[in-house]
Structure formats: C-alpha cells, structure tokens
C-alpha positions as CSV (number, residue, x, y, z in Angstrom):
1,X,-3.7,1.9,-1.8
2,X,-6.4,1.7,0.7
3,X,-4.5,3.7,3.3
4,X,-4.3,6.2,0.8
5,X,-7.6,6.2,0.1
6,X,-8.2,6.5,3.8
7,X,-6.2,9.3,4.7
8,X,-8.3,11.4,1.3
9,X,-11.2,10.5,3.3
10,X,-10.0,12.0,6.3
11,X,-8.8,15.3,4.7
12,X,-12.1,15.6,2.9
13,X,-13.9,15.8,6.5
14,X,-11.4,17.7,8.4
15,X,-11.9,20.3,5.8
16,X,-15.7,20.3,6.0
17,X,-15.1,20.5,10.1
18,X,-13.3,23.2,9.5
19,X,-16.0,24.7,6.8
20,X,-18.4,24.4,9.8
21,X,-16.6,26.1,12.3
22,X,-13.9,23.3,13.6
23,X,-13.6,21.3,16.6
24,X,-14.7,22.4,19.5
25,X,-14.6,26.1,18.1
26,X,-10.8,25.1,17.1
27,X,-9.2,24.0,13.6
28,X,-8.6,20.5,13.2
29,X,-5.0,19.8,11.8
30,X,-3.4,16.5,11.0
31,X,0.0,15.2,11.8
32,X,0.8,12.0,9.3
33,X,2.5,8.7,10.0
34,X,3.0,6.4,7.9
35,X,2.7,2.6,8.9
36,X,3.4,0.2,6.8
37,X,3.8,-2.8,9.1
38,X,3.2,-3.6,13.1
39,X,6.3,-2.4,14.1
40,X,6.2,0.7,12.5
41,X,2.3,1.4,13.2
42,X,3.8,1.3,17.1
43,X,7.4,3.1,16.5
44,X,5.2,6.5,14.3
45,X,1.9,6.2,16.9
46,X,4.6,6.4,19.7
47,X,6.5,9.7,17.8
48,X,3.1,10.9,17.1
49,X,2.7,11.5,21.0
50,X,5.8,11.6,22.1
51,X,7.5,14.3,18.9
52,X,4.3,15.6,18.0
53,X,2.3,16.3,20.8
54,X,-0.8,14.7,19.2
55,X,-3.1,14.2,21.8
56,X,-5.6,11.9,19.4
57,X,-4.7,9.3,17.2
58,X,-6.7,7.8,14.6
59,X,-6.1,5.2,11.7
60,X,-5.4,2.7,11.2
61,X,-7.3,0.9,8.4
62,X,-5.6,-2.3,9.1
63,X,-6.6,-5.5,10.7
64,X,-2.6,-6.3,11.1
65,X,-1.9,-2.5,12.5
66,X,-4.3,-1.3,14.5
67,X,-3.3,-3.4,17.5
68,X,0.7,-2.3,18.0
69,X,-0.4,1.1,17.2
70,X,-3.2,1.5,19.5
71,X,-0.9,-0.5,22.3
72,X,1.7,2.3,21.6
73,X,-0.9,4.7,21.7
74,X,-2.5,3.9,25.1
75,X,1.1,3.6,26.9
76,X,1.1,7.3,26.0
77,X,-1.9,7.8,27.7
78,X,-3.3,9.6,24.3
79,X,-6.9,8.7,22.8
80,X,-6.9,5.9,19.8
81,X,-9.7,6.3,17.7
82,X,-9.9,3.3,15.4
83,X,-12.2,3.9,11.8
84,X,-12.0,0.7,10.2
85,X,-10.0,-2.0,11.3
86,X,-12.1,-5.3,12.5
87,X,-10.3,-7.2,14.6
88,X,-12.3,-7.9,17.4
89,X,-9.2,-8.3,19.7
90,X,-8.7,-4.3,19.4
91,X,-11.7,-3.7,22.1
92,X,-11.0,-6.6,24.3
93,X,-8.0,-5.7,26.0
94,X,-9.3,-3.1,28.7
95,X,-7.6,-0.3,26.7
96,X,-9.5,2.7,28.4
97,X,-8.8,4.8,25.6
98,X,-9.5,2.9,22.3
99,X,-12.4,3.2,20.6
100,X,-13.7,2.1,17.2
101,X,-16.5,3.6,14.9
102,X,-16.9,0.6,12.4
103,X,-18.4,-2.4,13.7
104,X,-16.0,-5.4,14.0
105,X,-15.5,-8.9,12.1
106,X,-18.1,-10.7,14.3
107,X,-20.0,-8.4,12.8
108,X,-19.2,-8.6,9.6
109,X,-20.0,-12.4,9.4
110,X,-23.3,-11.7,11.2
111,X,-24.5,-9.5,8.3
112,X,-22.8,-11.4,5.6
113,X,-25.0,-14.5,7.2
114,X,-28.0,-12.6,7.3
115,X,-27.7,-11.1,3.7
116,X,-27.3,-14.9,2.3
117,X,-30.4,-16.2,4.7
118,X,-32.4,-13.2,3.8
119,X,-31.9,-12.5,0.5
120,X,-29.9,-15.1,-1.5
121,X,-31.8,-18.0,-0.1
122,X,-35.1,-17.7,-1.5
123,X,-33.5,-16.3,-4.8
124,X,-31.8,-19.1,-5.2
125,X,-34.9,-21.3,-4.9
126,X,-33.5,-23.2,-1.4
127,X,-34.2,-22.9,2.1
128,X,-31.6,-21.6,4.3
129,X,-30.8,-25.5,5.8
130,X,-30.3,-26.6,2.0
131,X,-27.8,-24.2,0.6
132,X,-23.8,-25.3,0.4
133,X,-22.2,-22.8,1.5
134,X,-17.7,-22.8,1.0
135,X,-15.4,-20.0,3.2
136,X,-12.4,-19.2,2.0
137,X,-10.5,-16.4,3.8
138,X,-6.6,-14.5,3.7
139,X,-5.7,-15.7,7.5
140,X,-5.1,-12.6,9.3
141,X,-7.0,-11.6,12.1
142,X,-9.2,-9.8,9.8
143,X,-10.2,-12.3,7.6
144,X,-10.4,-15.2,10.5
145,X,-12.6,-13.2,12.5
146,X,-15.2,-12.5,10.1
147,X,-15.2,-15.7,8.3
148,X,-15.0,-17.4,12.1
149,X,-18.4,-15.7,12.9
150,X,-20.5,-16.4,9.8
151,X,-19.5,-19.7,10.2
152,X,-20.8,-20.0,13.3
153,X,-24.1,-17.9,12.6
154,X,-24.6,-20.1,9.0
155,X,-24.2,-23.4,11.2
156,X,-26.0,-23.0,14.7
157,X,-28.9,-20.2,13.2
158,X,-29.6,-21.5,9.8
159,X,-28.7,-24.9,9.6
160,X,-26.1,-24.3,6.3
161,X,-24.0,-26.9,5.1
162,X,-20.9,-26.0,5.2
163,X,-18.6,-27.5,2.6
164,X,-15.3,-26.4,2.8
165,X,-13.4,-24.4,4.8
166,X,-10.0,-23.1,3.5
167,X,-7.5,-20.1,4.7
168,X,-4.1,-19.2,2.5
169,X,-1.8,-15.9,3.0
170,X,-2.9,-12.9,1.4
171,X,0.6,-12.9,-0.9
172,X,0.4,-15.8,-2.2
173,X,0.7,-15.8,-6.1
174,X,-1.4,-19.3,-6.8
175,X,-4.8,-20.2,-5.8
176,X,-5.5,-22.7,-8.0
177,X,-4.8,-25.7,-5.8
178,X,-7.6,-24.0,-3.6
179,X,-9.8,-23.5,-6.5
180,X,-9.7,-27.0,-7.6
181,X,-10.5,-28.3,-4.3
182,X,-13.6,-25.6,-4.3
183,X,-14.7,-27.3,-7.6
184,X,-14.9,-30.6,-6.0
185,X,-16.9,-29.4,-3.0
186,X,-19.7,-27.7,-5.4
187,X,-20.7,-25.4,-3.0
188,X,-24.1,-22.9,-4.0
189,X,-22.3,-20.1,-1.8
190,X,-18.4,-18.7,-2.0
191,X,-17.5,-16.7,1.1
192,X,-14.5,-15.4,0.5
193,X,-12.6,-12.6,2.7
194,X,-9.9,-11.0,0.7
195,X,-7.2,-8.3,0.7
196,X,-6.7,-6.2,-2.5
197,X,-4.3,-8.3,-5.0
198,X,-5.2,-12.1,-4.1
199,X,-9.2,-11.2,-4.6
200,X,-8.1,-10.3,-7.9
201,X,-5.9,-13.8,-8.4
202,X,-8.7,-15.5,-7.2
203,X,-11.2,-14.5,-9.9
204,X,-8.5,-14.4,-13.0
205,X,-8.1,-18.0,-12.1
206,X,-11.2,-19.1,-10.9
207,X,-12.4,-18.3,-14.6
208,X,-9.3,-19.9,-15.6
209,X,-10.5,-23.1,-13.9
210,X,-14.4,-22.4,-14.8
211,X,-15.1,-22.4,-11.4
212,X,-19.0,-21.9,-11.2
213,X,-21.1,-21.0,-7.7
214,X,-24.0,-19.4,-7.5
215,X,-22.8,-16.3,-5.8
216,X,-19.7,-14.8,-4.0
217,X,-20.1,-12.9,-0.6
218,X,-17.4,-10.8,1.2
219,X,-16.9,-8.3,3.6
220,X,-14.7,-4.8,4.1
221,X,-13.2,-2.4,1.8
222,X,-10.5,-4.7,0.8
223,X,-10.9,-7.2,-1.7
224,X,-13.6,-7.2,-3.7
225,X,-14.9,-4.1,-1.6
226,X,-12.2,-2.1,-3.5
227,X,-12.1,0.1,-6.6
228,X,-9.2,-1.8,-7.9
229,X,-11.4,-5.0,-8.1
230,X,-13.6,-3.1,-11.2
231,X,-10.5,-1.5,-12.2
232,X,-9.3,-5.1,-13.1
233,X,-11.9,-6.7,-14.5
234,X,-14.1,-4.2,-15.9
235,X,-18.0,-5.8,-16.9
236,X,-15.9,-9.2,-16.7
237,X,-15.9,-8.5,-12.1
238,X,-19.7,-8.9,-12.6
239,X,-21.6,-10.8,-9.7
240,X,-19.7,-10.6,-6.4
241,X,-20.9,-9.0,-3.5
242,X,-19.2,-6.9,-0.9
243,X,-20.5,-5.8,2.6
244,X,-19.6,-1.8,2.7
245,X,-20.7,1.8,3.2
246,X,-23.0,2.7,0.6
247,X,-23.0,2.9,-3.0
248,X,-24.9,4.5,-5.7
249,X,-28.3,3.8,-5.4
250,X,-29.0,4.7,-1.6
251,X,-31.5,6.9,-1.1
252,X,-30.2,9.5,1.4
253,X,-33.9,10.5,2.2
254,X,-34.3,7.3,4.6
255,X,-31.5,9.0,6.7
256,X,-32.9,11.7,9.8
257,X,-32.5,15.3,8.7
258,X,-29.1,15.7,10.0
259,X,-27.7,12.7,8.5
260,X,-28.8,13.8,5.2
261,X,-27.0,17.0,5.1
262,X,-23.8,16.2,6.4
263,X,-24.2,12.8,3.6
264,X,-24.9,15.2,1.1
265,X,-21.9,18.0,2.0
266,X,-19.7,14.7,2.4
267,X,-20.4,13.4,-1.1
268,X,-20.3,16.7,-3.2
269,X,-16.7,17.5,-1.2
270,X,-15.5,13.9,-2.3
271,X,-16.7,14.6,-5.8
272,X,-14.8,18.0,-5.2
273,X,-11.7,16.5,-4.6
274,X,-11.5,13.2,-7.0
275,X,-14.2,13.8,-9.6
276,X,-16.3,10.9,-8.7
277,X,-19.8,10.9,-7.9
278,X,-19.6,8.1,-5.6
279,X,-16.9,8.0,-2.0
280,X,-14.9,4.3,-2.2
281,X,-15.6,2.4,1.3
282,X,-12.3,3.7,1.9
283,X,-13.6,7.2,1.9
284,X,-16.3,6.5,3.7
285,X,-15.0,4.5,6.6
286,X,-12.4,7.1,7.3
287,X,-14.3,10.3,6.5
288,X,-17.1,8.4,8.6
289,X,-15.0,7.9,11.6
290,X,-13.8,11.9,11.8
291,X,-17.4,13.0,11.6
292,X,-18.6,11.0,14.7
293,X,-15.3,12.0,16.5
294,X,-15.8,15.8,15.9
295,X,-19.4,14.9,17.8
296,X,-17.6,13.5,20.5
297,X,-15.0,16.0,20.7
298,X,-18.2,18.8,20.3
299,X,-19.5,17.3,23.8
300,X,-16.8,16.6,26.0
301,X,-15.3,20.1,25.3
302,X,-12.2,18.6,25.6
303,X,-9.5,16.1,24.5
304,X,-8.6,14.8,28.2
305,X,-8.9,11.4,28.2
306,X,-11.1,11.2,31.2
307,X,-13.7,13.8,29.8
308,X,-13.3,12.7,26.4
309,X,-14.3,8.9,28.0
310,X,-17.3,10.3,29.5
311,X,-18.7,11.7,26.8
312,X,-18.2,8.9,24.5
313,X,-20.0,6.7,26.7
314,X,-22.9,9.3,26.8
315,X,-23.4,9.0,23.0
316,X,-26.4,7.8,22.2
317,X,-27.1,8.9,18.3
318,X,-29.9,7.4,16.4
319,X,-29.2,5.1,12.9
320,X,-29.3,8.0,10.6
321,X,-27.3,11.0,11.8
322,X,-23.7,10.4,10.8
323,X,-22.5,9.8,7.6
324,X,-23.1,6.4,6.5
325,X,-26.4,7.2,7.9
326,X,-24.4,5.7,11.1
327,X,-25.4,6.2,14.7
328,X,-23.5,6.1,17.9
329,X,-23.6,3.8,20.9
330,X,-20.7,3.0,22.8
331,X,-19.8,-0.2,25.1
332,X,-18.2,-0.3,27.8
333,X,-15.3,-1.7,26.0
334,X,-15.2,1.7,23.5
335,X,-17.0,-0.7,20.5
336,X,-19.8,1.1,18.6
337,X,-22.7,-1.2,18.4
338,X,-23.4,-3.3,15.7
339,X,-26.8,-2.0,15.8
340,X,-26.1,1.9,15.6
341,X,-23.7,0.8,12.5
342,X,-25.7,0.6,9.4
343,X,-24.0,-1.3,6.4
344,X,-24.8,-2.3,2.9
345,X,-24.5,-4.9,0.7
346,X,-23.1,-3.4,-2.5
347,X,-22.6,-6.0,-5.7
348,X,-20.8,-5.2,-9.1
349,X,-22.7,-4.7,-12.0
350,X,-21.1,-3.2,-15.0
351,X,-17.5,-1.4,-13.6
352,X,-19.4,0.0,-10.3
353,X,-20.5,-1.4,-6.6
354,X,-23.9,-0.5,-6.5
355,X,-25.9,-0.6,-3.1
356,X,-28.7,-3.5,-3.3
357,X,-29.5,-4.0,0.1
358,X,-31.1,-3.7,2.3
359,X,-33.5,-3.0,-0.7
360,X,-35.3,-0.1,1.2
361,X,-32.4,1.7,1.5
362,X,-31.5,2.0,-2.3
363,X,-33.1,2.1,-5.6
364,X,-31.0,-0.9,-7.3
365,X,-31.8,-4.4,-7.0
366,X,-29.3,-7.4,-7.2
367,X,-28.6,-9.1,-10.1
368,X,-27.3,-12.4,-11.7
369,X,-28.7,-14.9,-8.7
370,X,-27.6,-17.8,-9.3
371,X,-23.8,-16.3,-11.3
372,X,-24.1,-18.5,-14.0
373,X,-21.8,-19.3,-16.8
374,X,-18.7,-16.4,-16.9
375,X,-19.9,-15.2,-20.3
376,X,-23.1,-15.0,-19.4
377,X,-23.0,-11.8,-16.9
378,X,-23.5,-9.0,-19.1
C-alpha cells in the first residue's frame, strides 16, 4: 500500500514538472519496477539500467529495499536517489552516487526525543529526568535505527528512564505477550516504531488488555503514520502521534515564497487526483523527493553522474523552498541534512493526522495529554 501511495506521489509531481516546462527543458517520463523484496529491488534496479536505459533511479520507500537496490544501482554506474527510506546504512557505504532527500532514522529518534522533551514533558506535569519512557519497535533496520537513536538521545540528553525495551517481527499476528509485559513496566511514554498491519494489532489488543500510557510516539509513514491506521479505527485511533510531512493545519505562509507556491500547486494536483484535501506522508515523501531532484537536475544541466555530483553538493536551499517546506544541504556522504529537513509531529484526532507541532507551524494544538482511559478520547 505505501509503495503505491509512493509511486501516486511521484506521478503527481512529474506531471507538475512537466506543467512547468520539464526537466532540464525535457519531459520527465517514468519506467516502473516493481520490488517487492531485496532480491527483486536489485534484480528490476539492475533491468532498469541495464533494459531500460534509465539513467536515474529513484524509490524505494523501504528500509528493507533500498540497500540491494541502490547496490545494484551504483554497479551500473547510474544515479540512486533515495525519497524515504531511513536506514542510515544507505549513506555510509561510499556509494558516490546515492543520495537521499528524507532525513534518516538517527534522525527520526532525535526529533521524536525532542518532541517528548519539548512538548510532552511539561504537559504531562514531569520533568524530562522523571518521565518512563518504554520502546517497542518491528526489528528491521528501520525500526532499530530510529528507536536505537532516541534511546540514546532520551538517556545521555535528558536523563529518561527507560523502562523497557522490546523488538518483535513486523508479521507477527500476537502482541499480547509484549503488551503484558508493557503493563508491568508502567511506562508514562510508548515509543513504538511500526509497519502498517502490526501497528494496527498492537492497538486492537492493547485495548483488549486495557493497556493505559500517557501517550504513544512514532516515527515514518508506516504505522501509525499511515491512512490505513484511521481507516481501522476510526475516532476509536485517537491519541497517537506520528513524526511526518505535514498535515492539515500547517500554515503554508511560514514557508519562503517559492515554497509556498510549489506547496500549494502540489496540494491542489493531489486533491486533483484522489479527492482529498490533504497528501498522505506517502505522497509527500515521494512527490517531495522528485521536486528537489528536478532542482538538481535544473543545475547540473545534466544527468552525468559526475556533473550531477557536483551540483548536488552545491545545493544549498533554505528551510522553506521545497515542498514540505524542505531545504537542501548535502553531505559529503549524499545525506540531506537533518537540519534543511523540516518534519512534523502530526497526532490523530477524530479519523485525520493533524499537524500539531511545531505549534508555529500549524494552527492545531495536541490533544488528550496524558491518553487516558480508551473511552474517554472523544
């Protein structure tokens, strides 16, 4: 589902590229591959430059796919430009070539830390060295890495006491023995990093087992950051929050004049397309990712790797331009900076993720701090 919802966002943006004149005065057109494991992202990024001719790759949405594929891609000597995947391995490997737009899941635990230190904290009446705080993560590379890093951050920076610490695989179909064992570590704080289907096991059976924190805190466009969350559990998915893109709410005037109107074209083309007023993450992410590279591809003038290198290391885009209201800085290694990468914390209130932080960015505030009992979030 959220590959799908990635590959909508990416046709939504090549077609307003193409609205504005193109890519480098030339139509942008897609060749599709469908990966639906590590072996085949390598086997269709490896037909897509060897079949194809594609000379740029992008994808993958995956934690568990973008590393074969971009692998595959870079012993083709073609450019790998990653959207959304957060596995902070993909960067690290002297791949020339790759290059990610999202920040990764170090990053995603920083700001998941810094939303609870920030905002939850003092909400919940405690200091940031007095809240319990329990992580509970899928264990792919996606969900270790960010929950890895916020560990770390809620330990060393704010002094948190951590109470539990549990993985599982994102297929299993029982959580309660986890559940049970979160009862009996009482935590004030769930962090829990999950994939589509076991985010919305957890919750059916968390209120099964009345299990009762004061808030729940994830990360990504998985999980709890996805539509099918609310399409689940309507009014009764009330409460958790999920770092994203944003959400209705956000005030599109805080972005710099450029990043309002390409915000604005991007939203009324997604509303185009699927009726809804609001992108997913999914969307976002991807249609996100195409914007920035059309800027990249606008100043190199060309898609040879070298030139197309040089240019993405001369980036430097202010917070504000991009959709998202993103910006662009490269590393060395081909990561944007966390910095240049705006995100949001978006909660679910009433069948919709709403954006309700950072509070001067949108016009909705959080609700229902602490949870409280299940019936009680209406």
């Amino acid at each position: 589902a959220e590959g799908k919802r990635h590959l909508e966002g990416y046709e939504i943006v090549r077609d307003l590229i193409t609205e504005r004149g193109g890519v480098m005065g030339k139509k942008l057109t897609f060749v599709v591959g469908d990966a639906v494991d590590p072996t085949v992202a390598a086997s269709e990024a490896t037909r897509l430059a060897t079949r194809e001719g594609v000379k740029i790759i992008t994808g993958t949405f995956s934690s568990t796919l973008c590393g074969a594929a971009s692998e595959a891609a870079a012993r083709q000597n073609v450019i790998y430009w990653e959207t959304s995947c957060v596995d902070p391995r993909l960067t690290k490997r002297g791949l020339k070539n790759v290059y990610r737009t999202e920040i990764d899941g170090t990053g995603f635990g920083w700001y998941n830390i810094e939303f609870i230190a920030k905002h939850l904290a003092h909400r919940l009446g405690k200091k940031t060295n007095e809240l319990k705080i329990a992580y509970l993560s899928e264990d792919s590379s996606y969900g270790q890495s960010v929950t890895e890093s916020a560990r770390q951050r809620a330990k060393q920076e704010f002094g948190m006491e951590e109470v539990a610490a549990e993985y599982y695989t994102f297929t299993t179909n029982d959580l309660t023995p986890v559940i049970l064992k979160l009862k009996n570590a009482n935590p004030d704080i769930l962090h829990h990093i999950a994939r589509n289907q076991d985010a919305i096991l957890f919750w059916r059976q968390a209120r099964e087992q009345n299990f009762q924190v004061k808030a729940v805190v994830h990360a990504g466009a998985t999980g709890y950051g996805s539509p099918d969350f609310g399409k689940a559990f309507g009014n009764d998915g009330n409460g958790p929050f999920a770092l994203l893109e944003p959400g209705p709410g956000l005030i599109i005037e805080k972005f710099r004049p450029e990043g309002q109107q390409i915000e604005r074209a991007f939203r009324a083309a997604v509303k185009a397309r699927t009726g809804s007023d609001v992108p997913t993450g999914g969307h976002q992410l991807a249609g996100g990712g195409v914007w920035v590279l059309k800027l990249v591809l606008d100043a190199a003038k060309s898609d040879d790797p070298d030139k197309f290198r040089a240019a993405v290391m001369a980036m430097d885009v202010p917070v504000g331009s991009a959709i998202n209201g993103w910006g662009l800085k490269f590393d060395e290694n081909g990561q944007n900076t966390n910095a240049r990468v705006q995100h949001y914390m978006l909660q679910w209130q009433n069948g919709q993720l709403v954006t309700v932080w950072p509070e001067e960015f949108t016009t909705n505030r959080a609700k229902w701090i602490p949870l409280g009992a299940w019936d009680a979030r209406k």
